[in-house]
C-alpha positions in Angstrom: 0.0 0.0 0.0 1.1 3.6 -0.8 1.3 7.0 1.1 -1.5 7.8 -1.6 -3.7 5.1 -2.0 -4.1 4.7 2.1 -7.7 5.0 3.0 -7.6 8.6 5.3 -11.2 7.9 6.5 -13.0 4.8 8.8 -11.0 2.8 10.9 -8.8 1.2 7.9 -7.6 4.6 8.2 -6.5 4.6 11.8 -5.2 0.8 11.5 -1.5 2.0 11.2 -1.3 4.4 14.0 -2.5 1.6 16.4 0.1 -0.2 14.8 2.5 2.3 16.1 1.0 2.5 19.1 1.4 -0.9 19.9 4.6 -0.4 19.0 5.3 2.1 21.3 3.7 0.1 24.0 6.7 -2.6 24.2 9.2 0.0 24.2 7.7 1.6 27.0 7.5 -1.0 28.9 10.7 -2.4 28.5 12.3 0.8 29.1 10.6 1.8 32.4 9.9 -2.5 33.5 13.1 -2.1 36.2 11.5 0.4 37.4 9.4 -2.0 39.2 11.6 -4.8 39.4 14.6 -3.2 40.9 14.5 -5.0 44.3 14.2 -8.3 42.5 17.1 -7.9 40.3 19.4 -6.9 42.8 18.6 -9.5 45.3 19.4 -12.1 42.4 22.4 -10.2 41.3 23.7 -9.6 44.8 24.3 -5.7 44.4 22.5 -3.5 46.1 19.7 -1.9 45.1 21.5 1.6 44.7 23.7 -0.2 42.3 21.5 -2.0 40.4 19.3 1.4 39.6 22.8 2.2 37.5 21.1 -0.1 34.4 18.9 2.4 34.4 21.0 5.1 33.8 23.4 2.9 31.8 20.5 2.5 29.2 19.5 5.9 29.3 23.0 7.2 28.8 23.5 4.9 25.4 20.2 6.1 23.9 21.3 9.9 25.0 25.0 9.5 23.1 23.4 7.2 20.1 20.5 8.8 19.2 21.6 11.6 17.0 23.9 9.6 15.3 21.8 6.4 14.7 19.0 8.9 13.8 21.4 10.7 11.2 22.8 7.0 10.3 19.5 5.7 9.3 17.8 9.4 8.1 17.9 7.3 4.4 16.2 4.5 5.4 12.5 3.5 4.4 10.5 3.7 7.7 8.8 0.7 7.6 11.9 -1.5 6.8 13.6 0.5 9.4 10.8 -0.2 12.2 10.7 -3.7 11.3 14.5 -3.8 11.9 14.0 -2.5 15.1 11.4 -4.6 16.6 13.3 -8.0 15.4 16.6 -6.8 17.3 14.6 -5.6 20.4 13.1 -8.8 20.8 16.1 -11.0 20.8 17.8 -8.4 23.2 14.9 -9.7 25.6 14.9 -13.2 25.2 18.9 -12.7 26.2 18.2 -11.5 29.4 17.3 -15.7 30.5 20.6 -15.8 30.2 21.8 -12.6 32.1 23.4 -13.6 35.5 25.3 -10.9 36.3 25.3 -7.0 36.1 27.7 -7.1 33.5 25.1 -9.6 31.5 22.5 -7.6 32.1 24.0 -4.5 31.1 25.2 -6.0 27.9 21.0 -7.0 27.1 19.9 -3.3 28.2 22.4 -1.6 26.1 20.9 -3.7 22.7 17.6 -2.8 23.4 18.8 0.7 24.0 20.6 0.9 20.6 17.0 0.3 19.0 15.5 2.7 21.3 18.0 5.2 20.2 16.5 5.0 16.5 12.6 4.1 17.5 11.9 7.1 19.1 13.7 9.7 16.6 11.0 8.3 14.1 8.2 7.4 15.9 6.4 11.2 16.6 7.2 12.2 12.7 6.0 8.5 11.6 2.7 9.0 14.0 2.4 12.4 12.3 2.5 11.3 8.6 0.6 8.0 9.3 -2.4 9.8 11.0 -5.4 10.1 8.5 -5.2 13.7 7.1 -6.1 16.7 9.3 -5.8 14.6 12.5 -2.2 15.1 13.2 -2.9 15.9 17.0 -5.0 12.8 17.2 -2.3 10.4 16.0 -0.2 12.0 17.9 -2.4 11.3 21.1 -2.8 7.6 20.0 0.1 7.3 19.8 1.3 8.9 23.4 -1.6 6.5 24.3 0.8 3.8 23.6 3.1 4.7 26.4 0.3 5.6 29.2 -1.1 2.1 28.7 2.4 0.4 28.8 2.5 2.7 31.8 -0.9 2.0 33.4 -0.6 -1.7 32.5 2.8 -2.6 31.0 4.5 -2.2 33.7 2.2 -2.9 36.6 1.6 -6.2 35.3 5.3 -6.5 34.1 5.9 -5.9 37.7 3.7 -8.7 38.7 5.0 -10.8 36.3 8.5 -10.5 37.7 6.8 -10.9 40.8 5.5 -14.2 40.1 7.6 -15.9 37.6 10.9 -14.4 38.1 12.4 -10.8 36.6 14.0 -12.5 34.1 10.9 -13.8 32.8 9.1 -11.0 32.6 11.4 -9.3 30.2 11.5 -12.4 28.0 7.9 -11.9 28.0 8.1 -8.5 26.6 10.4 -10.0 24.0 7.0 -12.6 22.8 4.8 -9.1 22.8 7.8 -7.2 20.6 7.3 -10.1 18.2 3.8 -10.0 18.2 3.9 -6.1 17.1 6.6 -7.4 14.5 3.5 -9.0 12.4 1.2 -6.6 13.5 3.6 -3.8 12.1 4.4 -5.9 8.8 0.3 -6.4 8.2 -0.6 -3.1 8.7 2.3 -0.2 8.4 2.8 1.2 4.5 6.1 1.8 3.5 6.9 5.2 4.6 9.8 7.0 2.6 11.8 9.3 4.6 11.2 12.8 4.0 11.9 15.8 6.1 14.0 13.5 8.4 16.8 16.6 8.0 20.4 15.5 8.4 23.7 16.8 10.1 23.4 19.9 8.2 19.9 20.6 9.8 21.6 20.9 13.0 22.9 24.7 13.1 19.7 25.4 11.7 17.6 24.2 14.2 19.8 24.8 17.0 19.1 28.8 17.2 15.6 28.1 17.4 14.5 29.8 21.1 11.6 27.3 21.4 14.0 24.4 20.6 16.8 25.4 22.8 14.3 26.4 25.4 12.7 22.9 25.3 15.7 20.8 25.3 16.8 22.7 28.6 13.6 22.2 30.0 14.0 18.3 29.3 17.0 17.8 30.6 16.0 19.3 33.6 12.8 17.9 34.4 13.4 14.7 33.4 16.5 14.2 35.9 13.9 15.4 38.1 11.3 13.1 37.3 13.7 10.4 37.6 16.0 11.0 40.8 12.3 9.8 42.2 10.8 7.5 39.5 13.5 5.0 39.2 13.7 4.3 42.8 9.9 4.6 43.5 9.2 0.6 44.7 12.5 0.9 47.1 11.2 4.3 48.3 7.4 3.0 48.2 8.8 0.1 50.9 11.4 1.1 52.4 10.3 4.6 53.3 6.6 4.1 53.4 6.2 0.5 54.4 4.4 -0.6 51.5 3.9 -4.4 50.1 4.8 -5.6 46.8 0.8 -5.4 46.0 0.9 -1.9 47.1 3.9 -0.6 44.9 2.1 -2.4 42.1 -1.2 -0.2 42.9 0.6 2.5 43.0 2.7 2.2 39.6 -1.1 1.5 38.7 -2.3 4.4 39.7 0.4 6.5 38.0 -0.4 4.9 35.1 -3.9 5.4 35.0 -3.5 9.7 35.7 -1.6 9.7 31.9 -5.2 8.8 30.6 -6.5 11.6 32.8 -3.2 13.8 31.3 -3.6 13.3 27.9 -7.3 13.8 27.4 -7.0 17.3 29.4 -4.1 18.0 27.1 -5.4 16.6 23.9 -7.9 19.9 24.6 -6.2 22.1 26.0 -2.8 22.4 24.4 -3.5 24.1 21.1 -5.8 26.5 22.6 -3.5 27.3 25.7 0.0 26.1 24.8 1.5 28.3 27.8 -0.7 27.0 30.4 0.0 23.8 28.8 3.6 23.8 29.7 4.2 26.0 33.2 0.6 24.7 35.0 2.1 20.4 34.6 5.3 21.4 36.1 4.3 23.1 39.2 1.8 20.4 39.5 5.0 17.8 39.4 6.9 19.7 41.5 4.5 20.2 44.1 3.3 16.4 43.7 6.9 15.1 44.5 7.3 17.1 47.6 4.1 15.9 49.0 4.4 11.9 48.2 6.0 11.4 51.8 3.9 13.6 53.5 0.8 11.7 51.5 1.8 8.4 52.3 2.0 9.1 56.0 -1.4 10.7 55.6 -3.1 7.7 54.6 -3.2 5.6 51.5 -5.9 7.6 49.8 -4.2 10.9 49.9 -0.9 8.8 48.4 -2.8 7.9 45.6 -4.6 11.5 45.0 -1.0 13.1 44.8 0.6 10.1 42.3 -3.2 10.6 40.1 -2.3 14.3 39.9 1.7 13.6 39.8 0.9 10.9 36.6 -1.2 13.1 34.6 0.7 16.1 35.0 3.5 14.1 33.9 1.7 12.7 30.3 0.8 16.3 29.3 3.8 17.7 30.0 5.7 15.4 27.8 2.6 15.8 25.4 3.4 19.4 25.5 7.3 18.7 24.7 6.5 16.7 21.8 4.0 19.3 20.0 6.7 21.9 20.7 9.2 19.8 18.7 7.2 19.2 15.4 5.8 22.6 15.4 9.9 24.0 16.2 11.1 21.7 13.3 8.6 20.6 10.8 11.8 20.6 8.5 14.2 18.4 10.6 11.9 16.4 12.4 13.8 13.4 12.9 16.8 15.2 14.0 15.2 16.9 16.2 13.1 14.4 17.8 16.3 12.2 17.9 17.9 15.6 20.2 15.0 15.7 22.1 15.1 11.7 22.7 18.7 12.2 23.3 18.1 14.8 26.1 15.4 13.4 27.7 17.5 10.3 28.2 20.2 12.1 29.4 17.8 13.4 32.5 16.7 9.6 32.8 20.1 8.5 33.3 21.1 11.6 35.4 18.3 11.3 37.3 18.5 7.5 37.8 22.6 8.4 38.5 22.0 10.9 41.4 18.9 8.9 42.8 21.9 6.0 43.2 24.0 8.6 44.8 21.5 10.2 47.0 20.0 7.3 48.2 23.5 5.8 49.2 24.2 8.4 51.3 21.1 9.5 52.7 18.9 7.0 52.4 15.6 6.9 49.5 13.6 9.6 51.7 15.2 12.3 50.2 14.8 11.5 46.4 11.4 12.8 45.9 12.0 16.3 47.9 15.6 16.6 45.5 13.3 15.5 42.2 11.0 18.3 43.1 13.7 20.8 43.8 14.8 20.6 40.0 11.4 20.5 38.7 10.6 23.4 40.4 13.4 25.1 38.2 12.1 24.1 35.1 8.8 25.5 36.0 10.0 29.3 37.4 12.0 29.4 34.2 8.5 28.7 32.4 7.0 31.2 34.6 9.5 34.1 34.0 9.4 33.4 30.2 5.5 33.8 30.3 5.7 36.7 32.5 8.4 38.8 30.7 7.2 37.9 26.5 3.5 36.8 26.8 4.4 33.4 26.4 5.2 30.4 28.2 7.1 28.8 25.0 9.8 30.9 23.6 9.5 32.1 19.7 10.1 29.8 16.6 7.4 27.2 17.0 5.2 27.6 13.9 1.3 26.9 14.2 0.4 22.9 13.4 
C-alpha cells in the first residue's frame, strides 16, 4: 500500500497508527519494566539496590550518546523496513536476558535494546504524524502517546507482577514474545513510509538557534533528571520509606499509570488553545506532587494515591506538550530533532537515575522525591518568568500545526 492510495477515513484509516502504538507500548515498557523490578534484580544479582538502579542510567545514557547519530545514520532509510529492523533486534535483546546472570550480563541486554530505542523514538512522533489520517495530526499523535500511558498504566504494573511471580527474568523475556507479536502486527498493517523531512547533520545549526528548541531541550534535561531521581527508585522508596507491600507498589505504579489517561485527554484539549498553560501549569503540579508523596503516604493511602493521580497526569501532558513543541519548532528536521529531544530526555533519565543511586547511598531513599521536586521546580519558574516577561510560556520559533 502507498502513502497515496491509504484509506484517510473509517477505521482502515486509523489501523497503522494503532500499529505504532502498539509499538510504542513494548518499548515503553521495557524501558521503564526495572523500574518495578529493581529489588528483584538486585537481590538475584547480589548488588544493592542503589547499584543495580545504574542499568537504568546505563540504558538511558546509550540512547542519549546514540541517538543523534543512529538517527542521522538511518535518516535514508525507508521507515517501515527500518521499524521492522527495530522490533526484530529488540526482541532477541529480551529473550537474552534468561541468560543474564550478572550485572555485566544484564547490562550488555539493556544496552541492545537501548541501541533500538536510540532510532525508535527519533522516528516514531514524525511517523505517527504522517501515518495519521489527514487533518488529525494531533489525534495520531495522542494515539500514539496512548501507547506509552497504557504500557504505563498496565505494561508495567503487570510487568511488575510478572516478575513478581515468575521471576524478573521472565518477565522481560515476556516482553520479548509481545515485541514479536507487534513485528507481524507492524508488517500487516504499516505502509512503506519514505523518509522525508528527516533533516540531516546539516539541519543541526539550523535548528539549534531556534529559542523554542533550545528552550525545550533545557527544560528536558532538567525535568526529566527530576522526574527520575524519584521515578526510578519509586518501589524501594514505596517500601522502604513508606512501608508498603509488593501489592501496594504495584497499585501505585497502577495508579500513576492510570493519571496519563487523565493527562492526555486534558491536554489533547487544552494544548493548542493554551500552549503556555500547557507547559508552566504540569510542572508546578509535578513539583509540588513530589514534595508531598511522603507527607501523603504518611497521611493515609488515599491521599498517596490523590497526589501520584495528579503527579501521573501532570506528567503525560507535560511530555505531550514537549513533543508538539518539537514538530511545530522543526517541521523541516523532524527526525533530528526528535532524535535531540530523545537524546536529552535520556540524558535526565540516566542523570536522574545516576543521582537517585547517589543520594539514596548516602542519605537514604527519603530524600529523592524532595531533591526531584527541587529541579522540577526550576524548570517550572524558568516557564513562569518566560511567560511573565514575553506573553508566552514557550519561547519564539514554534510555527502553528
Amino acid at each position: 500500500m502507498t502513502e497515496r492510495a491509504r484509506p484517510q477515513t473509517g477505521f482502515r484509516a486509523w489501523v497503522p497508527v494503532i500499529a505504532l502504538a502498539f509499538a510504542a507500548f513494548v518499548f515503553n515498557t521495557s524501558e521503564f519494566l526495572p523500574v518495578g523490578l529493581l529489588p528483584d534484580m538486585a537481590q538475584d544479582l547480589r548488588e544493592t539496590v542503589s547499584f543495580t538502579g545504574l542499568v537504568i542510567t546505563g540504558y538511558a545514557w546509550v540512547v542519549a550518546l546514540m541517538s543523534l547519530p543512529l538517527a542521522i545514520a538511518t535518516a535514508k532509510f525507508e521507515r517501515r523496513r527500518l521499524l521492522l529492523f527495530l522490533l526484530a533486534a529488540f526482541a532477541l535483546c529480551h529473550f537474552a536476558v534468561l541468560a543474564a546472570h550478572s550485572f555485566g550480563m544484564l547490562l550488555i541486554c539493556r544496552i541492545g535494546v537501548a541501541l533500538t530505542h536510540s532510532v525508535f523514538w527519533s522516528i516514531m512522533t514524525p511517523l505517527a504524524a504522517r501515518t495519521a489520517p489527514r487533518g488529525k495530526r494531533a489525534l495520531g499523535l495522542a494515539a500514539v502517546m496512548g501507547g506509552t500511558i497504557v504500557a504505563t498504566v498496565l505494561g508495567v504494573p503487570i510487568g511488575t507482577k510478572l516478575g513478581h511471580y515468575f521471576g524478573w527474568q521472565e518477565a522481560f523475556a515476556i516482553v520479548g514474545l509481545a515485541a514479536a507479536a507487534v513485528f507481524l502486527i507492524i508488517w500487516k498493517t504499516l505502509p512503506e513510509s519514505p523518509s522525508t523531512k528527516a533533516g540531516s547533520l546539516k539541519s543541526l545549526p539550523v535548528i539549534l538557534k531556534r529559542p523554542a528548541l533550545l528552550q525545550l531541550y533545557a527544560l528536558t534535561m532538567v525535568t526529566v533528571l527530576g522526574q527520575f531521581t524519584a521515578y526510578s527508585y519509586i518501589s524501594p522508596f514505596l517500601q522502604r520509606v513508606c512501608g508498603m507491600s509488593d501489592s501496594d507498589v504495584v497499585n501505585i505504579l497502577l495508579v500513576f499509570g492510570l493519571a496519563g489517561i487523565v493527562g492526555t485527554i486534558v491536554s489533547s484539549r487544552t494544548l493548542e488553545r493554551h500552549p503556555s498553560a500547557s507547559l508552566a501549569v504540569p510542572l508546578f503540579l509535578i513539583a509540588a506532587s513530589l514534595a508531598l508523596i511522603e507527607p501523603a503516604a504518611n497521611a493515609s493511602y488515599g491521599v498517596l494515591c490523590a497526589v501520584t493521580l495528579v503527579w501521573g497526569a501532570a506528567m503525560t501532558a507535560l511530555c505531550m506538550a514537549f513533543q508538539t513543541i518539537v514538530l511545530k519548532a522543526a517541521p523541516d528536521a523532524a527526525d533530528v530533532a526528535a532524535s535531540l529531544y530523545s537524546g536529552i530526555f535520556n540524558i535526565g533519565i540516566g542523570g536522574g537515575a545516576f543521582t537517585g543511586s547517589l543520594l539514596s547511598g548516602w542519605a537514604g531513599f527519603g530524600v529523592l522525591p524532595y531533591a526531584a521536586s527541587g529541579f522540577v521546580l526550576l524548570s517550572a519558574l524558568s516557564v513562569a518568568l518566560a511567560w511573565a516577561k514575553t506573553g508566552s510560556a514557550v519561547l519564539p520559533g514554534a510555527s502553528e500545526a
